[in-house]
MIZA-497439 format. One record per residue (C-alpha): x, y, z; residue in one letter. Coordinates in Angstrom, 2 decimals. Example, Ala and Ser with C-alpha at 12.3 -4.5 7.8 and 13.67 -1.06 7.14 Angstrom:
<x=12.30, y=-4.50, z=7.80, kolke=A>
<x=13.67, y=-1.06, z=7.14, kolke=S>
END
This chain:
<x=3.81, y=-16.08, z=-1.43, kolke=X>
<x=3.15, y=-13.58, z=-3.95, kolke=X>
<x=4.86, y=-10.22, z=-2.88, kolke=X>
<x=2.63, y=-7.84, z=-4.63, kolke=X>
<x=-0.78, y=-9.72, z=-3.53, kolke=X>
<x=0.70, y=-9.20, z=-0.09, kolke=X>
<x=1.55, y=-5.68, z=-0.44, kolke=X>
<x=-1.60, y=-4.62, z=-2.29, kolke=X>
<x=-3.52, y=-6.32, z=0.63, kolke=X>
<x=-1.31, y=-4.40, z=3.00, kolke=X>
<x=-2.06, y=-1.24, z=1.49, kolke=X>
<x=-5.57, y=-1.86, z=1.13, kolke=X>
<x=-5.75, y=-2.91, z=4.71, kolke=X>
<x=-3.88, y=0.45, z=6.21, kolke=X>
<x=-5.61, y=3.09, z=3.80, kolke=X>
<x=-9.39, y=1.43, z=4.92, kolke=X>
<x=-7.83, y=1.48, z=8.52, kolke=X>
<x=-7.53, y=5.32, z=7.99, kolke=X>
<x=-11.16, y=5.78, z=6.57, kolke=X>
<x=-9.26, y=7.09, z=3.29, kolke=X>
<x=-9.90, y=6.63, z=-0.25, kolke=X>
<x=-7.50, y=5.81, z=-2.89, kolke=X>
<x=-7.39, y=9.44, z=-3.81, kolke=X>
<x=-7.01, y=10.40, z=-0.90, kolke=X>
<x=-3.90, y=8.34, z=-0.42, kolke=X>
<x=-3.14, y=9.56, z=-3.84, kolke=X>
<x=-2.95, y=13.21, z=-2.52, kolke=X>
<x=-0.74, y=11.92, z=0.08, kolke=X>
<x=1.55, y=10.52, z=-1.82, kolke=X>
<x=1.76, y=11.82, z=-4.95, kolke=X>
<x=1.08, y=8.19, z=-6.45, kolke=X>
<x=-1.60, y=8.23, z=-8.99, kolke=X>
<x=-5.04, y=6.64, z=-7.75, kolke=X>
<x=-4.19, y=4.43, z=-10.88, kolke=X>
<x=-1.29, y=3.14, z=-10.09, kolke=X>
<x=-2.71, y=2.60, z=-6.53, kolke=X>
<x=-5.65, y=0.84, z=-7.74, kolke=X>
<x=-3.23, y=-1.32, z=-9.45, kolke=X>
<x=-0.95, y=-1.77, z=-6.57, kolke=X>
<x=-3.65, y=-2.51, z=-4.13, kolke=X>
<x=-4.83, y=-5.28, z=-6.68, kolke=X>
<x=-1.28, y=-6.78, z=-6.84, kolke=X>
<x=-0.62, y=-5.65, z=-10.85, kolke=X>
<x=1.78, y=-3.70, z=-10.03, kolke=X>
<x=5.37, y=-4.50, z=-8.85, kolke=X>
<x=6.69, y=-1.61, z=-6.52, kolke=X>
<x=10.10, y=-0.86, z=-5.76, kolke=X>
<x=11.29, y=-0.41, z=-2.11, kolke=X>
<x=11.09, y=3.32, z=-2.96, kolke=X>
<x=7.63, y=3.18, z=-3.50, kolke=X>
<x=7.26, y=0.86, z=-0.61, kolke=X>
<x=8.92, y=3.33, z=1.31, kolke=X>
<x=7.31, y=6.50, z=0.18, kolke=X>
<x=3.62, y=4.67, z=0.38, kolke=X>
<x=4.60, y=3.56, z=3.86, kolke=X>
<x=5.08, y=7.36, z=4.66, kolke=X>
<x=2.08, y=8.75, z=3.49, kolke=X>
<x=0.08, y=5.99, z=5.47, kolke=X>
<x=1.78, y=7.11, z=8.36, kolke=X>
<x=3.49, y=3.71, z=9.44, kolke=X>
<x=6.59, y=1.57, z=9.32, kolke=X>
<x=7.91, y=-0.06, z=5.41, kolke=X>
<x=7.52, y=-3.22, z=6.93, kolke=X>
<x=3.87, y=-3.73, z=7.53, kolke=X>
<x=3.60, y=-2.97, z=3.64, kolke=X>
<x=5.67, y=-6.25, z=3.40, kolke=X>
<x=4.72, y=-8.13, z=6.67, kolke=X>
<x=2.80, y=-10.88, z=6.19, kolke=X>
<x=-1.15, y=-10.86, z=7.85, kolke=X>
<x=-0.68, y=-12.20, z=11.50, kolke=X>
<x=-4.23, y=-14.43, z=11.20, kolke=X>
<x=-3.11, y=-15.50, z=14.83, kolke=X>
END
């Protein structure tokens, strides 16, 4: 399983959730939409700070950054 795939989904998944845009998570955050875009395509390889601080500005818990997809 490749962690940042699965955290750049994750992201993806819980910003679109919101009905935000990647600046809009950017303002949020204070993550660049550039490094988001990067995240959210898995090029980038976040520390559990950023994991952490992402998380917050989403609103939700670290761990469904890092969960995997339940495609139950």
């Amino acid at each position: 399983m490749d962690m940042r795939k699965l955290v750049g989904d994750n992201c993806a998944r819980l910003r679109k959730a919101k009905g935000w845009t990647q600046e809009q998570l950017a303002e949020r955050s204070g993550f660049s939409q550039q490094y988001l875009s990067d995240l959210e395509r898995g090029e980038r390889n976040p520390t559990i700070v950023t994991i952490y601080e992402i998380a917050q500005a989403l609103d939700v818990s670290h761990i469904e950054l890092v969960a995997p997809a339940d495609d139950g």
